[in-house]
PDB file of N, CA, C, O and CB in Angstrom:
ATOM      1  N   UNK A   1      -2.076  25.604 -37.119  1.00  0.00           N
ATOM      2  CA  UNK A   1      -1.948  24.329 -36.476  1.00  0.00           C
ATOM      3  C   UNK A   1      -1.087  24.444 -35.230  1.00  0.00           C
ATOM      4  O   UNK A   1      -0.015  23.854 -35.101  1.00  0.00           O
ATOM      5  CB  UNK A   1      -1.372  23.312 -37.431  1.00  0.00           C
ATOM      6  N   UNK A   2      -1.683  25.320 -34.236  1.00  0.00           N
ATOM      7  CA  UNK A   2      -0.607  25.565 -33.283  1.00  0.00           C
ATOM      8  C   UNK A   2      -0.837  25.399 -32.266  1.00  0.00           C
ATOM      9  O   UNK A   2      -1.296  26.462 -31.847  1.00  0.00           O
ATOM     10  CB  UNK A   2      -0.108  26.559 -33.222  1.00  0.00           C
ATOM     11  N   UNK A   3      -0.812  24.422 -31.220  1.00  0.00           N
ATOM     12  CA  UNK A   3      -1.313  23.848 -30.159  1.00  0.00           C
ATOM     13  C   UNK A   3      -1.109  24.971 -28.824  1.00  0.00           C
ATOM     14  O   UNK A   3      -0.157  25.170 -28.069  1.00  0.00           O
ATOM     15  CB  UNK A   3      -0.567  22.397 -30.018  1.00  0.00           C
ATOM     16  N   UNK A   4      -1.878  25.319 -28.883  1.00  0.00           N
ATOM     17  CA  UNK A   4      -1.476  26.209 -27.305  1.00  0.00           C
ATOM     18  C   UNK A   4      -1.968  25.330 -25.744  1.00  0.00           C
ATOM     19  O   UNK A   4      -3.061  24.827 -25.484  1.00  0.00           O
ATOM     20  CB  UNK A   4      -2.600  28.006 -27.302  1.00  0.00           C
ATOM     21  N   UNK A   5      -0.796  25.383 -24.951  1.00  0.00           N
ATOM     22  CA  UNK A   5      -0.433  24.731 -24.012  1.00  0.00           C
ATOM     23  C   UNK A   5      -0.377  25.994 -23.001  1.00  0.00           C
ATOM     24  O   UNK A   5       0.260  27.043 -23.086  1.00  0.00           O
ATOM     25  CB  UNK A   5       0.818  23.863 -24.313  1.00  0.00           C
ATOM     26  N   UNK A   6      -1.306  25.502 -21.977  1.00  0.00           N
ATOM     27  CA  UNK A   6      -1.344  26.475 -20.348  1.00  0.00           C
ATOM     28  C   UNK A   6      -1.126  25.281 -19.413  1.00  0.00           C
ATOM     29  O   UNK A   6      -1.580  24.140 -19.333  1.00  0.00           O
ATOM     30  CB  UNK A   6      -3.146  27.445 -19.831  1.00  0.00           C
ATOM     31  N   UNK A   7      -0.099  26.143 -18.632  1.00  0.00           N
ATOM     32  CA  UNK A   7       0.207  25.053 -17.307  1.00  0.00           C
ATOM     33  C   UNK A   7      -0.715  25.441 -16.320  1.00  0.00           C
ATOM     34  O   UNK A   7      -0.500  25.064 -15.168  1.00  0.00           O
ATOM     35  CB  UNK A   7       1.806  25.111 -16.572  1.00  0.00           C
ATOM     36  N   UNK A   8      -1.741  26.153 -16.575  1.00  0.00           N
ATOM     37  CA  UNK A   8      -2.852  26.674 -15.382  1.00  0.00           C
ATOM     38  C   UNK A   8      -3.626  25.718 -15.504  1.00  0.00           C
ATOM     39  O   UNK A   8      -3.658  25.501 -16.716  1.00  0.00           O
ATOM     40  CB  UNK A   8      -3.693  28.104 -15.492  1.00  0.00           C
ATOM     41  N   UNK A   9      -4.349  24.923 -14.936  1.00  0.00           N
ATOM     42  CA  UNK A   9      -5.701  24.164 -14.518  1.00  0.00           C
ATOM     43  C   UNK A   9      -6.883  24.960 -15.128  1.00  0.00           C
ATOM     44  O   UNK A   9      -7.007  26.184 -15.117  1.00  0.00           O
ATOM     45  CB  UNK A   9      -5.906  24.071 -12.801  1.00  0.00           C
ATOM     46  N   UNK A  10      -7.735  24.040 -15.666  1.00  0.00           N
ATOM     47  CA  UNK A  10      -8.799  24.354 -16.513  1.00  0.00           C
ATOM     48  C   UNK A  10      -9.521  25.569 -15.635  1.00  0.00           C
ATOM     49  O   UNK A  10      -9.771  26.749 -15.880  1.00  0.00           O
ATOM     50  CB  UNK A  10      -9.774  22.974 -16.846  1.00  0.00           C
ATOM     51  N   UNK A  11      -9.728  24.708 -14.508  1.00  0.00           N
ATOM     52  CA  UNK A  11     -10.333  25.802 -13.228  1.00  0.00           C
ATOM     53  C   UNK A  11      -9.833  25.390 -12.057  1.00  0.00           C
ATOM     54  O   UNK A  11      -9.547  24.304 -11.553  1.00  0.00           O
ATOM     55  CB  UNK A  11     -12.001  25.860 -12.960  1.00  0.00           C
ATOM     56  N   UNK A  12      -9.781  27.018 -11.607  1.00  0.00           N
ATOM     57  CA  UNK A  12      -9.275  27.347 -10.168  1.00  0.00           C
ATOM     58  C   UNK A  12     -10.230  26.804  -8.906  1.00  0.00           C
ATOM     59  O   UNK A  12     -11.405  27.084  -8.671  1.00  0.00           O
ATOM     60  CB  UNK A  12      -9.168  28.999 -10.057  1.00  0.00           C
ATOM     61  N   UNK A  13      -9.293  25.909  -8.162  1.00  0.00           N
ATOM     62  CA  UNK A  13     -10.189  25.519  -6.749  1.00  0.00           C
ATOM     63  C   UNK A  13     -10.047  26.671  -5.991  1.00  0.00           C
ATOM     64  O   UNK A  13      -9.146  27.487  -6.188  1.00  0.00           O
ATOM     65  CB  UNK A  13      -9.654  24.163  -5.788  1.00  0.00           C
ATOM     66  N   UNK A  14     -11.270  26.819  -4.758  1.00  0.00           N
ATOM     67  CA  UNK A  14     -11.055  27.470  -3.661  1.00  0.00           C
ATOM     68  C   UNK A  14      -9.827  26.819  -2.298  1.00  0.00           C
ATOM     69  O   UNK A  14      -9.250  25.743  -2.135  1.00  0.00           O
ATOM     70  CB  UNK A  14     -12.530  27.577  -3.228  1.00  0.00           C
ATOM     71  N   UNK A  15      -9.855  27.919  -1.659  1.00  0.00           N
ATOM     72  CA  UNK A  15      -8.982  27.249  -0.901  1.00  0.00           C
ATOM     73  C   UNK A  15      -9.708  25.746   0.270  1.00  0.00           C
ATOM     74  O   UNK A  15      -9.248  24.751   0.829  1.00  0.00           O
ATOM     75  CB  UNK A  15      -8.299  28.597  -0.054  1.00  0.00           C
ATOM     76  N   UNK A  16     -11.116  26.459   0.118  1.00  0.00           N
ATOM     77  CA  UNK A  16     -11.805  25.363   1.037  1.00  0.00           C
ATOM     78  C   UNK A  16     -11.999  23.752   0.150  1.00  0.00           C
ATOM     79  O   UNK A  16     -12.122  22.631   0.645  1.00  0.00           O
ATOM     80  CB  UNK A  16     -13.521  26.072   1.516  1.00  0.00           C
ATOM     81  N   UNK A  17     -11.961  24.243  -1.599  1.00  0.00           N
ATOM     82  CA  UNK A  17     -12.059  23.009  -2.552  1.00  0.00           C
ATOM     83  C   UNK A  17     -10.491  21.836  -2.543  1.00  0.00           C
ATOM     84  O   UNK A  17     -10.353  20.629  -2.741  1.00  0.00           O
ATOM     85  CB  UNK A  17     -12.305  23.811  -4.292  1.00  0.00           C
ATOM     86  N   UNK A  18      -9.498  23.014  -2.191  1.00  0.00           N
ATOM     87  CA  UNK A  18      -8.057  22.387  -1.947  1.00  0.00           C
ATOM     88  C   UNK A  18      -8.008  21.725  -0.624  1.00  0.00           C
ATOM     89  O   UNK A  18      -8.031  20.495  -0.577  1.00  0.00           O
ATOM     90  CB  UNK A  18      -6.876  23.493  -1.986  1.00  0.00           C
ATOM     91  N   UNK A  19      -7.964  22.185   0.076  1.00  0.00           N
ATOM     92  CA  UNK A  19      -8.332  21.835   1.984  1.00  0.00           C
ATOM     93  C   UNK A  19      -9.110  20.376   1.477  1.00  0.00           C
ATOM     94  O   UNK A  19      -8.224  19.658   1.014  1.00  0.00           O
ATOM     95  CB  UNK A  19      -9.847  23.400   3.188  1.00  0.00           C
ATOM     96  N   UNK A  20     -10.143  19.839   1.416  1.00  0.00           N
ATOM     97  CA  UNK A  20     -10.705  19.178   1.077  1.00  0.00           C
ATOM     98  C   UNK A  20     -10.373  18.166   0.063  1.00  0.00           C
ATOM     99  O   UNK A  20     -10.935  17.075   0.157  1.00  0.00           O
ATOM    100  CB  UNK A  20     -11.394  19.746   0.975  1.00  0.00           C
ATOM    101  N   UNK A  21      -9.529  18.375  -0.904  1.00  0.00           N
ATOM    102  CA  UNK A  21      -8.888  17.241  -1.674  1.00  0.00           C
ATOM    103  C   UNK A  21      -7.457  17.248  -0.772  1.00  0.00           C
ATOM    104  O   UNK A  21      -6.911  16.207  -0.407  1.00  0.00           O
ATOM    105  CB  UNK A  21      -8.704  17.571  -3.547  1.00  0.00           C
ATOM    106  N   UNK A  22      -7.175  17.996  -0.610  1.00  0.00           N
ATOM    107  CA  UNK A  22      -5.717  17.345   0.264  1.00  0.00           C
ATOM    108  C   UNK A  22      -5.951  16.696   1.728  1.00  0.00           C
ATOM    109  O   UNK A  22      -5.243  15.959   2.414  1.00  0.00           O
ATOM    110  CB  UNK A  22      -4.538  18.688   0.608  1.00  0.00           C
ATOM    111  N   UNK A  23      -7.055  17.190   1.903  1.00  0.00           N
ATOM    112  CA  UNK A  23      -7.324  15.928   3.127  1.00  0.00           C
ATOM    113  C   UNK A  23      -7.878  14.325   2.659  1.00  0.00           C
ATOM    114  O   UNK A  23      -7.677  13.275   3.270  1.00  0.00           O
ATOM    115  CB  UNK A  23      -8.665  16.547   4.232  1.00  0.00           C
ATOM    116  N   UNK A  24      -8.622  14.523   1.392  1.00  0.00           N
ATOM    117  CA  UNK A  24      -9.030  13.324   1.416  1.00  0.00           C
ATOM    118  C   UNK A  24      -7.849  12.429   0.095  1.00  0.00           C
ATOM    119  O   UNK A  24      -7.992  11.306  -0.389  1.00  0.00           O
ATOM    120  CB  UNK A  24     -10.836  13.424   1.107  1.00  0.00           C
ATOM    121  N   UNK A  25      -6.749  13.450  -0.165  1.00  0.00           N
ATOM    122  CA  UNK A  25      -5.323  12.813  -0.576  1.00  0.00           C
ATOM    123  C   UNK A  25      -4.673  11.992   0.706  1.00  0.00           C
ATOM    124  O   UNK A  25      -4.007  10.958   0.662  1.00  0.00           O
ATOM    125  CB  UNK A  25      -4.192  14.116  -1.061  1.00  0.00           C
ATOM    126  N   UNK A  26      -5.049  12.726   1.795  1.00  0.00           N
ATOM    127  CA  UNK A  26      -4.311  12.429   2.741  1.00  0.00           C
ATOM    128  C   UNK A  26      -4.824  11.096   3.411  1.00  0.00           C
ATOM    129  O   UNK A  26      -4.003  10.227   3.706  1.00  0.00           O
ATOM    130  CB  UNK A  26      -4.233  13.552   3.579  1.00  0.00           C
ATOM    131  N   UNK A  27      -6.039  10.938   3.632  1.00  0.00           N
ATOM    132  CA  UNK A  27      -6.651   9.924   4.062  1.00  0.00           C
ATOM    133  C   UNK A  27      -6.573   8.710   3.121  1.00  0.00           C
ATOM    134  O   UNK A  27      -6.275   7.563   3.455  1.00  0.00           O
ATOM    135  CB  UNK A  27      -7.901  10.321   4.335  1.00  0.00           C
ATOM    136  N   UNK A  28      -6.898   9.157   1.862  1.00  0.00           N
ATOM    137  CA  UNK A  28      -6.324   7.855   0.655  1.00  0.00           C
ATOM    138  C   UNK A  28      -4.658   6.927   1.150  1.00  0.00           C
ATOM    139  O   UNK A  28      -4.384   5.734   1.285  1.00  0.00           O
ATOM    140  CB  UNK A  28      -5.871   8.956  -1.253  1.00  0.00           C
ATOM    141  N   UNK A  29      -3.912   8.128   1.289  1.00  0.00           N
ATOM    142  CA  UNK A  29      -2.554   7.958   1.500  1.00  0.00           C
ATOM    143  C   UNK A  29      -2.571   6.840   2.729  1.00  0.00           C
ATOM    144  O   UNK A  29      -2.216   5.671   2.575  1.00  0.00           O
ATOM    145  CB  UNK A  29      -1.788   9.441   1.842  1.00  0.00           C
ATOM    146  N   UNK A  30      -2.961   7.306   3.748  1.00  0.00           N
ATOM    147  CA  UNK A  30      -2.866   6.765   5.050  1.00  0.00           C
ATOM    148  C   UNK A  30      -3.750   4.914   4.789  1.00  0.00           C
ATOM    149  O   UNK A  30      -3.500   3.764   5.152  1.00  0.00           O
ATOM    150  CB  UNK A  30      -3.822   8.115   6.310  1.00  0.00           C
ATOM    151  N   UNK A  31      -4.467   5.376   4.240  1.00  0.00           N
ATOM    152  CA  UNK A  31      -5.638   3.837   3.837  1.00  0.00           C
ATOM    153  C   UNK A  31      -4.715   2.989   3.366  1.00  0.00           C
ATOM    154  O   UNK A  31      -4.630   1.839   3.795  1.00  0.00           O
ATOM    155  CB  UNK A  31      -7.026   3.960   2.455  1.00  0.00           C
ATOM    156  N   UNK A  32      -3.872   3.506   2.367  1.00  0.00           N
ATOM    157  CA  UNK A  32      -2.932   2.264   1.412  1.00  0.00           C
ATOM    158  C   UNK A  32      -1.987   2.237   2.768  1.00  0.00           C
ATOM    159  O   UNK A  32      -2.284   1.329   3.544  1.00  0.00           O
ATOM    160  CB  UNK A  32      -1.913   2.842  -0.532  1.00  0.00           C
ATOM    161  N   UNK A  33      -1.321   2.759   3.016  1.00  0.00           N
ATOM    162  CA  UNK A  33      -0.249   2.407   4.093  1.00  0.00           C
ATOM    163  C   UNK A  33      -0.900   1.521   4.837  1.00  0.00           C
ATOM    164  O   UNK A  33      -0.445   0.377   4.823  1.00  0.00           O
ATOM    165  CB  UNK A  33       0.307   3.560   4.989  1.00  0.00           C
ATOM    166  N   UNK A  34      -2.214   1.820   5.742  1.00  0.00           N
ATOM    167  CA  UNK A  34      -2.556   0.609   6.597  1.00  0.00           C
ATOM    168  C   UNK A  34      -2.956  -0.839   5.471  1.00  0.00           C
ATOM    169  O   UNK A  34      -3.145  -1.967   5.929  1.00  0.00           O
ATOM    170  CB  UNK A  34      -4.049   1.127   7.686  1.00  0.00           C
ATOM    171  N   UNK A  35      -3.013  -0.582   4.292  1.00  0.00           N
ATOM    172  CA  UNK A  35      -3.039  -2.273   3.646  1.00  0.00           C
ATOM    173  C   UNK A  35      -2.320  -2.555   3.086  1.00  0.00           C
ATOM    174  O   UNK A  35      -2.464  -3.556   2.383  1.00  0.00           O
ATOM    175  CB  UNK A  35      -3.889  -2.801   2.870  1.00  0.00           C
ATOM    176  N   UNK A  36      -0.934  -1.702   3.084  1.00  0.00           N
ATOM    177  CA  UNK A  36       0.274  -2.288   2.847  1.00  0.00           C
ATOM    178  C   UNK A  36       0.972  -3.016   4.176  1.00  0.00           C
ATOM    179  O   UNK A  36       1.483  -4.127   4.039  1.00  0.00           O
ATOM    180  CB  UNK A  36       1.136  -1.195   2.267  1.00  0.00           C
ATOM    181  N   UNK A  37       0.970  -2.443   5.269  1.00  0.00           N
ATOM    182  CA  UNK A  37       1.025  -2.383   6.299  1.00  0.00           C
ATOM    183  C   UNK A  37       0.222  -4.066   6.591  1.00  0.00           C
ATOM    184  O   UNK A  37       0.787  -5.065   6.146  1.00  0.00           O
ATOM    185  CB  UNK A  37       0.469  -0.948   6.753  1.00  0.00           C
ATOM    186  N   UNK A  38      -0.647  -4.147   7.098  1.00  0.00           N
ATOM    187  CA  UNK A  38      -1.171  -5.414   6.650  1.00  0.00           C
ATOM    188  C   UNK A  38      -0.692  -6.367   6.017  1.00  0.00           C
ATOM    189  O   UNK A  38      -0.088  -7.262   6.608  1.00  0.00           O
ATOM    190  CB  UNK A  38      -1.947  -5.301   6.094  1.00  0.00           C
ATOM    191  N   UNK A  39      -0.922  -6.372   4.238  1.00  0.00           N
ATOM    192  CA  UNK A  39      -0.147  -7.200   3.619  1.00  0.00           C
ATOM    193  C   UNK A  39       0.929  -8.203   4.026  1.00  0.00           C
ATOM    194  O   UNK A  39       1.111  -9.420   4.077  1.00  0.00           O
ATOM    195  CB  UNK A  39       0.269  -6.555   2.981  1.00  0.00           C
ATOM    196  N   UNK A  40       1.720  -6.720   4.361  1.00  0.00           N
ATOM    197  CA  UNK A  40       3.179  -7.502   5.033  1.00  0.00           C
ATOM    198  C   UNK A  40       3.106  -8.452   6.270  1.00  0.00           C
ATOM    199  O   UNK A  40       3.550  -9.597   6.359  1.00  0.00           O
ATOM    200  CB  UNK A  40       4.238  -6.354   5.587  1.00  0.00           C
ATOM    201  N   UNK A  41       2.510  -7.785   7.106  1.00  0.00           N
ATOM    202  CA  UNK A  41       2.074  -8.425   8.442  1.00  0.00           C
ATOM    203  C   UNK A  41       2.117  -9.963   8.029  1.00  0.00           C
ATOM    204  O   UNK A  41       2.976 -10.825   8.216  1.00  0.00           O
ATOM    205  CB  UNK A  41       0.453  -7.885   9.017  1.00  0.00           C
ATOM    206  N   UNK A  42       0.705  -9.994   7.312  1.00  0.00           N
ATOM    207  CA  UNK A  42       0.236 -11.502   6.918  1.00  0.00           C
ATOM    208  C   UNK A  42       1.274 -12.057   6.146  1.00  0.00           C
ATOM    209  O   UNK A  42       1.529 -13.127   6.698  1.00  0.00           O
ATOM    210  CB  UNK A  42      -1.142 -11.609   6.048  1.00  0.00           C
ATOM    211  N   UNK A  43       2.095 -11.900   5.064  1.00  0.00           N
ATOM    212  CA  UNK A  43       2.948 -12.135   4.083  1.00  0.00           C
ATOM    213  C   UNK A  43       3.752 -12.999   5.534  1.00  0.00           C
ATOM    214  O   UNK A  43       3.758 -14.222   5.674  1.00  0.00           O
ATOM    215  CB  UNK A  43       3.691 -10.620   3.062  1.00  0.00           C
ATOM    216  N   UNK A  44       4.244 -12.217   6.281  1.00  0.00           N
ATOM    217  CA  UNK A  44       5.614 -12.754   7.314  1.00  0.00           C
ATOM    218  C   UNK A  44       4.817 -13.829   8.198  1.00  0.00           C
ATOM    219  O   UNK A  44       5.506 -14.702   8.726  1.00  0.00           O
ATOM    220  CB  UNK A  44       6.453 -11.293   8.529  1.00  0.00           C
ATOM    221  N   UNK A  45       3.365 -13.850   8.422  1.00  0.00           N
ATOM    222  CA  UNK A  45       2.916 -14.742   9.254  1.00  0.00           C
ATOM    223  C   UNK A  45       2.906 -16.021   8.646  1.00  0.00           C
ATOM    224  O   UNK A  45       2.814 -17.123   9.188  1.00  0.00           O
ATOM    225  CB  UNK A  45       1.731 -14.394   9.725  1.00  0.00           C
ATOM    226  N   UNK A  46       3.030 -15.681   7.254  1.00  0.00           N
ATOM    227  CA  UNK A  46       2.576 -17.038   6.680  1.00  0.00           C
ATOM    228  C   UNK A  46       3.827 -17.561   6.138  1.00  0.00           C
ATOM    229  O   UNK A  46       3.935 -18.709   5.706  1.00  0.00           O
ATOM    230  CB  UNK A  46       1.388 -16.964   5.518  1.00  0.00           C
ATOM    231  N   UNK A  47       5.122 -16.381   6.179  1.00  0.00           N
ATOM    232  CA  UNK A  47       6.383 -17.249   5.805  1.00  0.00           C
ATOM    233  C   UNK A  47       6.580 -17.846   7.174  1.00  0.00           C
ATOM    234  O   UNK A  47       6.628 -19.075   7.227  1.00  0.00           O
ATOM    235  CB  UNK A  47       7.816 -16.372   5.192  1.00  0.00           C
ATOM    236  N   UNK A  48       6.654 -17.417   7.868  1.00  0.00           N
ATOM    237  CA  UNK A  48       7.269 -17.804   9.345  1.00  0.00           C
ATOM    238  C   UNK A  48       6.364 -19.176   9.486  1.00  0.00           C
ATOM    239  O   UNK A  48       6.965 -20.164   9.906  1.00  0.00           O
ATOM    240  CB  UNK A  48       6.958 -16.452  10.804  1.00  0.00           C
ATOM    241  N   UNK A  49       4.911 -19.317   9.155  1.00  0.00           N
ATOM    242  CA  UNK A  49       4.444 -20.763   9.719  1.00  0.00           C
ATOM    243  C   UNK A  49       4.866 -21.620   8.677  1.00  0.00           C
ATOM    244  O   UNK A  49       5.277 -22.685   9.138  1.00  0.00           O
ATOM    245  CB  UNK A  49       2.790 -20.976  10.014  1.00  0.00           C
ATOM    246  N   UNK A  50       4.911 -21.564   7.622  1.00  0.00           N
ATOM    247  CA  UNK A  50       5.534 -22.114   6.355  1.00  0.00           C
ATOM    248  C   UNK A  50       7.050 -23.083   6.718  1.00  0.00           C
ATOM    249  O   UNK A  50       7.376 -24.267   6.634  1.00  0.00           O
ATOM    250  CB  UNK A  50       5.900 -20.650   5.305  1.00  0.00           C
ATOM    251  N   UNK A  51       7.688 -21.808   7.151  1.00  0.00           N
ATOM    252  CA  UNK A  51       9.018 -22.242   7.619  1.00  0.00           C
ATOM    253  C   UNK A  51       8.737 -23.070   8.848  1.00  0.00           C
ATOM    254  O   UNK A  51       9.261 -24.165   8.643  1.00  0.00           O
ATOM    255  CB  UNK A  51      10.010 -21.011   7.933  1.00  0.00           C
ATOM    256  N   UNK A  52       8.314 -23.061   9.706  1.00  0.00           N
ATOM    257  CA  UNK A  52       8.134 -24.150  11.189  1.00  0.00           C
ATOM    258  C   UNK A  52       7.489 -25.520  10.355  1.00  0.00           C
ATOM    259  O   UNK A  52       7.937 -26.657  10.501  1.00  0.00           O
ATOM    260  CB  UNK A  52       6.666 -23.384  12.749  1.00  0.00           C
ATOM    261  N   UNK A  53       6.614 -25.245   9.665  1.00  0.00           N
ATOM    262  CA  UNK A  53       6.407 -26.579   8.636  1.00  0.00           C
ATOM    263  C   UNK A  53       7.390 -27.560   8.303  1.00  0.00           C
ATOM    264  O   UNK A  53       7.495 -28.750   8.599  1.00  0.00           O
ATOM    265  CB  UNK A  53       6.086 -26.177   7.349  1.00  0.00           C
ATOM    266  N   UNK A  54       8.005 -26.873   7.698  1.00  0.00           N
ATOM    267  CA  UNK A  54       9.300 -27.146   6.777  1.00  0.00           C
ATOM    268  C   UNK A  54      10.313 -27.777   7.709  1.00  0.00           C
ATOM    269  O   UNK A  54      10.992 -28.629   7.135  1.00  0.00           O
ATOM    270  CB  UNK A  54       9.974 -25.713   6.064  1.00  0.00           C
ATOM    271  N   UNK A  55      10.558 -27.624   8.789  1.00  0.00           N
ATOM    272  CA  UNK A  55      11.520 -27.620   9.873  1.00  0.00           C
ATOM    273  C   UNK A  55      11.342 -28.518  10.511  1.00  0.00           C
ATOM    274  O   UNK A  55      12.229 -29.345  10.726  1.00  0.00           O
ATOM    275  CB  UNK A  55      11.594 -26.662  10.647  1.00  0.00           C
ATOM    276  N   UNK A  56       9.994 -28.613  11.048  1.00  0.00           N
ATOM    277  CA  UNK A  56       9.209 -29.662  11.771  1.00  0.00           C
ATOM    278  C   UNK A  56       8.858 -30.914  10.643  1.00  0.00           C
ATOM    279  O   UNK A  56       8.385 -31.901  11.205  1.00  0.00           O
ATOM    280  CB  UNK A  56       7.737 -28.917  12.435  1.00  0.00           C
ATOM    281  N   UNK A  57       9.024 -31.069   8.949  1.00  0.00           N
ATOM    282  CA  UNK A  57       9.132 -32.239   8.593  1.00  0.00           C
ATOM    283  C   UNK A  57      10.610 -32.325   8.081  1.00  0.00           C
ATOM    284  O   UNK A  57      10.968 -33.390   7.577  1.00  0.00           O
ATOM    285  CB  UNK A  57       8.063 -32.584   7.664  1.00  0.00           C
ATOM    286  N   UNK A  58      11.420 -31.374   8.165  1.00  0.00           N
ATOM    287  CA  UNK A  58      12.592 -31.670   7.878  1.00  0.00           C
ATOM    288  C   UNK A  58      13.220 -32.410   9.230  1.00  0.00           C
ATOM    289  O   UNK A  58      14.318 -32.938   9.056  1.00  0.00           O
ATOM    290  CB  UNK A  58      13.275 -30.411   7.381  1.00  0.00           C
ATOM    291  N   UNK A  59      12.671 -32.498  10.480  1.00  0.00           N
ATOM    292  CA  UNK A  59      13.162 -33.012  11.781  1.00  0.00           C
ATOM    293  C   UNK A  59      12.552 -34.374  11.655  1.00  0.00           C
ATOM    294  O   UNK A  59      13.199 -35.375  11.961  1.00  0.00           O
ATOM    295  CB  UNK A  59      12.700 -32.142  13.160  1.00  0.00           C
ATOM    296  N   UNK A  60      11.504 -34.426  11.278  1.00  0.00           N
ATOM    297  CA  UNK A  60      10.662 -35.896  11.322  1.00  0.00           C
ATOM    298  C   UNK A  60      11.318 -36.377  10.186  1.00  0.00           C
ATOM    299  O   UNK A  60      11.456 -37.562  10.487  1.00  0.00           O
ATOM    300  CB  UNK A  60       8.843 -35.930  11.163  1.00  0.00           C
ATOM    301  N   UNK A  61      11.797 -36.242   9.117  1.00  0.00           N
ATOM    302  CA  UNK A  61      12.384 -36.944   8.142  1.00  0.00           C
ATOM    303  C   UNK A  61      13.432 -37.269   8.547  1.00  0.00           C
ATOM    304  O   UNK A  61      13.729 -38.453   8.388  1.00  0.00           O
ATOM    305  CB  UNK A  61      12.501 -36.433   7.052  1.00  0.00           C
ATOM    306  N   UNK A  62      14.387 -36.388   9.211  1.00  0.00           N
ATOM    307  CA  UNK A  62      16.022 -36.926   9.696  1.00  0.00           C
ATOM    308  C   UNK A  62      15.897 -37.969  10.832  1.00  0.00           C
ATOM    309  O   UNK A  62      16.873 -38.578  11.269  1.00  0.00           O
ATOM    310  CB  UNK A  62      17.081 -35.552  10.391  1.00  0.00           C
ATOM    311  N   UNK A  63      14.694 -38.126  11.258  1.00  0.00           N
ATOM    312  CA  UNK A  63      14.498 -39.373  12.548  1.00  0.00           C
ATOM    313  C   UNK A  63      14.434 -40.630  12.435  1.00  0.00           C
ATOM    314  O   UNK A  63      14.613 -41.521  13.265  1.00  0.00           O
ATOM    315  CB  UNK A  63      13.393 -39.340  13.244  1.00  0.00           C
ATOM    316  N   UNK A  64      14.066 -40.663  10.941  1.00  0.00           N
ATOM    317  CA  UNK A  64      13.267 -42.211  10.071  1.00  0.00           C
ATOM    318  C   UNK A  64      14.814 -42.281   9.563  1.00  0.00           C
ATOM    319  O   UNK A  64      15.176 -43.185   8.810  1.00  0.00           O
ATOM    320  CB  UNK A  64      11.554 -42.031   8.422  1.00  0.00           C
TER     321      UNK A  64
END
């Protein structure tokens, strides 16, 4: 009952099979950054108009 454990990979990539997942690691990588990147963008556009909202009836309320 003796579990044998290898830290080697089932199978060996080539170097052209590695080249090829680490570029398209790399491009994954870069994809989330530009829609995190984004996200935020919009997140702050919509606090910032939120807040002029808020401001602009907090001014009309202090007038009445």
């Amino acid at each position: 009952m003796t579990d044998t454990f290898s830290a080697r990979p089932a199978r060996v990539l080539t170097s052209e099979q590695r080249a090829a997942r680490n570029a398209e690691r790399r491009a994954d990588a870069e994809q989330a950054m530009r829609d995190h990147e984004a996200a935020q963008k919009a997140f702050y556009e919509n606090r910032e108009r939120l807040r002029a909202e808020r401001l602009a009836r907090e001014a009309r309320e202090s007038d009445d």
